[in-house]
N, C-alpha and C positions, 0 to 999 in steps of 0.2 A: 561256330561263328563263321560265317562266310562272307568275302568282300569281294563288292567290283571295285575293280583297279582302272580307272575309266583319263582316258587324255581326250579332247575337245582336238578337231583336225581344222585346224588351220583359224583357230576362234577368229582374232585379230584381222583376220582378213576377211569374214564370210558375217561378220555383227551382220542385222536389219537395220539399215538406217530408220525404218518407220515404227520397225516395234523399239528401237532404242530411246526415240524422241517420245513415243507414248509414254515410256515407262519416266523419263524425265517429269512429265507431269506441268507443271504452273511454273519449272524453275525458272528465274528469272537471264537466264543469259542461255537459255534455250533455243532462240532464236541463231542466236553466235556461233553456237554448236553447231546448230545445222546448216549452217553455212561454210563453216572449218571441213564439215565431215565430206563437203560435198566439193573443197576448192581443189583437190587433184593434188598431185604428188609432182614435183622435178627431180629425175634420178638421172646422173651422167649427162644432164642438157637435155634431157626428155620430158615433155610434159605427158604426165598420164590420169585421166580420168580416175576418182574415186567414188564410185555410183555405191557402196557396199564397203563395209567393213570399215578399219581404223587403222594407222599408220604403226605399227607394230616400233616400236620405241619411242613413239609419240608421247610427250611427258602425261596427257591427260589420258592416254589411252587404258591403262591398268583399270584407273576410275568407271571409264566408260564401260568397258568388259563386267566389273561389279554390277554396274547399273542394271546392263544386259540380265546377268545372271541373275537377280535378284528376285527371290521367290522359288530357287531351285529344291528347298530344303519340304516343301509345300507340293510341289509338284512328284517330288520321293514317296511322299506319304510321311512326313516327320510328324509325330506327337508327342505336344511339350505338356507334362501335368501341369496344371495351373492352380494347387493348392498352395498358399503361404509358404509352409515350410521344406519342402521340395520342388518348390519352384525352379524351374532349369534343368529338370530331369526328363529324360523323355519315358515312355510310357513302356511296359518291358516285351511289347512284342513291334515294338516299330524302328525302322531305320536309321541309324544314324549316318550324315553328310559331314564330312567334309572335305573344303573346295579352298584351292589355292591358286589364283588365276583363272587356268585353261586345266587346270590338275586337279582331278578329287576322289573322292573314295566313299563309295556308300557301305557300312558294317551293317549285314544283316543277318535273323536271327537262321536261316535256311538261303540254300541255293534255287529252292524256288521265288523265296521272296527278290535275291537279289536280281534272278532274273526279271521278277514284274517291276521291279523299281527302273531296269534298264530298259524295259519298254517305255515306261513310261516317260521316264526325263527325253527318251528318243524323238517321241513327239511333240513334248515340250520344247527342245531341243529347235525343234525343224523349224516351230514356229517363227525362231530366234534367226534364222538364217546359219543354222550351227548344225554338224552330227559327230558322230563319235568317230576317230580315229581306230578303227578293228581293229588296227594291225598291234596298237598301243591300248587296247583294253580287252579284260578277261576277269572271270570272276572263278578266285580261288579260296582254301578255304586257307584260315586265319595258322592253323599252324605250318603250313608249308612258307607263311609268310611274305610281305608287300614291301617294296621301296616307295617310297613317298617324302619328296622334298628333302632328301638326302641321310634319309633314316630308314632301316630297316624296322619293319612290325611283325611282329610273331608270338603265337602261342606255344607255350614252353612245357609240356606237362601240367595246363591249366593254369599255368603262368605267364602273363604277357610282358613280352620284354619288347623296349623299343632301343635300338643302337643304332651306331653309325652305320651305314649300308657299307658295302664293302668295294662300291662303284665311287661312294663320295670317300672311302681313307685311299682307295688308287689314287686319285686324282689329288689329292694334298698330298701324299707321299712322291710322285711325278712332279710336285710342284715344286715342295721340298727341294729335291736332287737337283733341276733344271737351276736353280735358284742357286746353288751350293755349286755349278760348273761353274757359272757366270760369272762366280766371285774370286776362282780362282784367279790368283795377283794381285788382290786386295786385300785389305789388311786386316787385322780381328775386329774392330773396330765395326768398319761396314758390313760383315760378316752379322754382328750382333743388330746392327740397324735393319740391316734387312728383312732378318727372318723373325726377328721378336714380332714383330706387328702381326705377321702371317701365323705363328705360332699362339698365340694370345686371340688372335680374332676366329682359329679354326675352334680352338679350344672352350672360347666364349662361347660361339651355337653348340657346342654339343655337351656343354655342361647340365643339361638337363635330362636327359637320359642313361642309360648302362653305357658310360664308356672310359671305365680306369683302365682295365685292362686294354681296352682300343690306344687310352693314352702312352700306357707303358711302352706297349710295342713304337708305337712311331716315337719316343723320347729315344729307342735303342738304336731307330735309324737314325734318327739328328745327329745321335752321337759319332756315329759310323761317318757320315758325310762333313761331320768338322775334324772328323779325328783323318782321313782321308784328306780334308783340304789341308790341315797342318801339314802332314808329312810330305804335298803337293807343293806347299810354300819354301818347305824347305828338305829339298832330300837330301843333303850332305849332313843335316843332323842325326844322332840315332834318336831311336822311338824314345825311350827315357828321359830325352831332354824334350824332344815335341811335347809328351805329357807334363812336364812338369811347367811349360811353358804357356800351354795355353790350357790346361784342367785343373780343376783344385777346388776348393771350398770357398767361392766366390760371392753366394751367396750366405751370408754369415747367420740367418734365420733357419737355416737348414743343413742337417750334417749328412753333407754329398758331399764325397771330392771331386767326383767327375764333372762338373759345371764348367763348360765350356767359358772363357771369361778373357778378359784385354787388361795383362796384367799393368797398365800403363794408366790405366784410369779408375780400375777397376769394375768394368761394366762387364754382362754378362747374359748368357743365353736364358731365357726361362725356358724352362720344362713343362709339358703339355699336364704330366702328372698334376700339376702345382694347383690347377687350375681346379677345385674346388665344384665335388657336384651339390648342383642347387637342384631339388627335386621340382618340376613343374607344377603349377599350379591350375586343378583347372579353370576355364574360365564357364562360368552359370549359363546356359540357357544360351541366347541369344542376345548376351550384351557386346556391345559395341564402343569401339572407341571413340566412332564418330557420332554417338548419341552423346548430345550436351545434359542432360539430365545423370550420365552415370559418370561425369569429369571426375567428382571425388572419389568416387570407386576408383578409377584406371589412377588416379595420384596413389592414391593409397597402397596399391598392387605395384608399383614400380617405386615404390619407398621400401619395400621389402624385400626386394631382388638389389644386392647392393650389387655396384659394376663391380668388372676382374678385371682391378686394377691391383698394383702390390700395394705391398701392405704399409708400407707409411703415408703413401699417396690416401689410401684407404683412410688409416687412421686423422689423416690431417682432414677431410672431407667430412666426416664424420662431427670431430671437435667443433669443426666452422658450421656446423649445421648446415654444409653443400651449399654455404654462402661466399662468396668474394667478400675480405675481408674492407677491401677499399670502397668497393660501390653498393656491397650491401646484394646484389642482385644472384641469383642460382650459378656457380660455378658449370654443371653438368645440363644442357637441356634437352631433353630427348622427349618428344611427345609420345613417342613407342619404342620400344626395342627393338635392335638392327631384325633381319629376317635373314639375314644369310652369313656365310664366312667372311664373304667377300666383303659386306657390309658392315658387321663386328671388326673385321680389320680397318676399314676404313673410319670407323667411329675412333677406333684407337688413335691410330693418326694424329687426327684432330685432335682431339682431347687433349694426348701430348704436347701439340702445338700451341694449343688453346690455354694451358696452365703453366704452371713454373712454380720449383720452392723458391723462397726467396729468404736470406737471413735480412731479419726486421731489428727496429731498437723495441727496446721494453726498459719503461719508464719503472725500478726498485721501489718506490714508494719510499726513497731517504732522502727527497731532496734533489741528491744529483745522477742525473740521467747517464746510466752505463750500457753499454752495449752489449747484447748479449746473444748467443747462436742460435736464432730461432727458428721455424720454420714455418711456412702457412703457404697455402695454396692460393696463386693469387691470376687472373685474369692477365692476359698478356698486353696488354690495351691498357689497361690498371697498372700496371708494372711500369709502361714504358710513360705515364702521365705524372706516374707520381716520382719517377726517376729527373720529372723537367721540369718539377716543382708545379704543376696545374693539377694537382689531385690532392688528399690527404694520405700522410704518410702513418701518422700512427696506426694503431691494431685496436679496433674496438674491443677485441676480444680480451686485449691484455689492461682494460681500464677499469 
């Protein structure tokens, strides 16, 4: 198996504004488009003309680049069989594409094939006002292995293994440390606010490929860099009391002592380990999220990826059927799942923000209504309405 490893030079800036608006077709704000694409840029007090290309963090721009590309898989030479029950496969001596942005990778079954595929898209390519970046693309074969969108690909003795690349655990482990100075002089507390998000969201994109052992190892640096900031917090203590003070079995569903944790509240570091591999699923053929015809498929497929969230949060989500018990409406909304670290952290975030347990009453069925320690996931907006008496407080769930 041999693949080109292929980067697009400078896509974002070199689009066809003419072959882009072709490929747009009848849409209806087509017009708008072309008149955005073409209204010029102010950078620093400057006005500069945009005769070409798209504003490279422009929020519609990612879209446009799609549109652009659209048909690349066709101009490879991709062959999908089209019989009922292997529908989504391709044929076994043709190319497979995949493209992520301005990034993509063609699998093919020879070094000469993958050479006619990079002719070809070259001219496809041109037409687009696009070429390929030399300096960022090569075609190698599949066991010496490709980085691609912050995973390594590699054949393994006829084994394909995909992991974390070793460019994306630098850069989380650099991030880690940088992250673990900064905190110095603050307290366990912020310490655990901090890095949970970053920890849980690196963890979350790469639970779908080989990477416990990737886990373990950066679980051993965490450790190093809170055990590091403790004895930094405090050096007139000895080591025996920094451990006992901030290590322990903190997380009571798991027998670790070393769980970094804030014996004051009892809150606590997660561990990269914790995070549960979910094997990837693939996806058929050429289905799409944004084809409305296949909405119950993509519902269906993100009802079986439950989030990595802990596990009571988990459990309460689950009981509620991922409904707000107050308003009735989805706790969780995510039309797709994050795409990056950066992204899974920041879903977290929110989430966090977004929910709350709350202790509810539960009506015994004796008559007189006693209070009792409940728990349920509830909307923060739902919380704070039904806290001012404009919302309902009971629990459907407990009627």
């Amino acid at each position: 198996m041999w693949v080109l490893d292929a980067d697009l030079a400078a896509a974002f800036d070199h689009i066809d504004h003419t072959r882009l608006l072709e490929a747009l077709g009848g849409f209806p704000a087509k017009g708008l488009i072309a008149k955005w694409l073409t209204a010029g840029v102010v950078e620093a007090g400057r006005f500069a003309p945009t005769t070409e290309g798209t504003p490279q963090g422009g929020v519609i721009s990612p879209l446009l680049l799609n549109v652009a590309l659209h048909g690349m898989e066709a101009a490879a030479g991709v062959r999908y069989r089209h019989s009922r029950s292997i529908r989504g496969t391709t044929e076994p001596d043709s190319p497979v594409v995949v493209r992520y942005a301005d990034d993509l990778v063609a699998l093919c079954v020879s070094r000469e094939q993958a050479e006619q595929v990079k002719e070809r898209l070259a001219v496809w390519l041109g037409h687009r006002g696009l070429t390929f970046n030399e300096d960022k693309t090569s075609i190698v074969h599949l066991e010496d292995g490709i980085d691609f969108l912050g995973f390594n690909v590699r054949r393994y003795q006829n084994k394909l293994l995909i992991k974390p690349s070793k460019a994306a655990i630098k850069r989380h482990r650099e991030r880690l440390t940088a992250e673990a100075k900064t905190l110095r002089g603050a307290n366990a507390a912020a310490v655990i606010a901090r890095l949970n998000p970053i920890i849980r969201g690196w963890s979350a994109y790469y639970r779908g490929v080989v990477s416990s052992e990737v886990f373990a190892s950066l679980d051993k640096h965490v450790w190093t860099l809170t055990y590091k900031w403790a004895t930094f917090s405090h050096p007139k203590k000895p080591k025996r009391w920094v451990i006992n003070q901030y290590f322990g079995r903190f997380n009571r569903s798991r027998r670790d002592r070393w769980v970094f944790g804030n014996r004051e509240n009892g809150a606590y570091l997660v561990k990269h380990a914790w995070t549960g591999i979910v094997r990837h699923q693939m996806v058929p053929g050429t289905a799409s999220p944004d084809d409305p015809t296949l909405a119950d498929y993509w519902a269906r497929r993100r009802q079986r990826h439950t989030p990595p969230l802990d596990g009571i949060r988990l459990r309460l989500l689950q009981r509620q059927h991922g409904r707000c018990p107050s308003c009735g409406q989805l706790l969780l909304i995510a039309d797709a799942e994050p795409q990056s670290p950066q992204e899974w952290e920041q879903w977290l975030v929110v989430t966090r923000k977004a929910v709350r347990r709350q202790a509810i009453t539960v009506d015994t069925g004796t008559g007189t209504p006693e209070r009792h320690a409940a728990q349920r996931l509830i909307h923060t907006h739902c919380h704070r309405r039904t806290r001012t008496g404009n919302g309902r407080t009971s629990d459907p769930s407990a009627t």
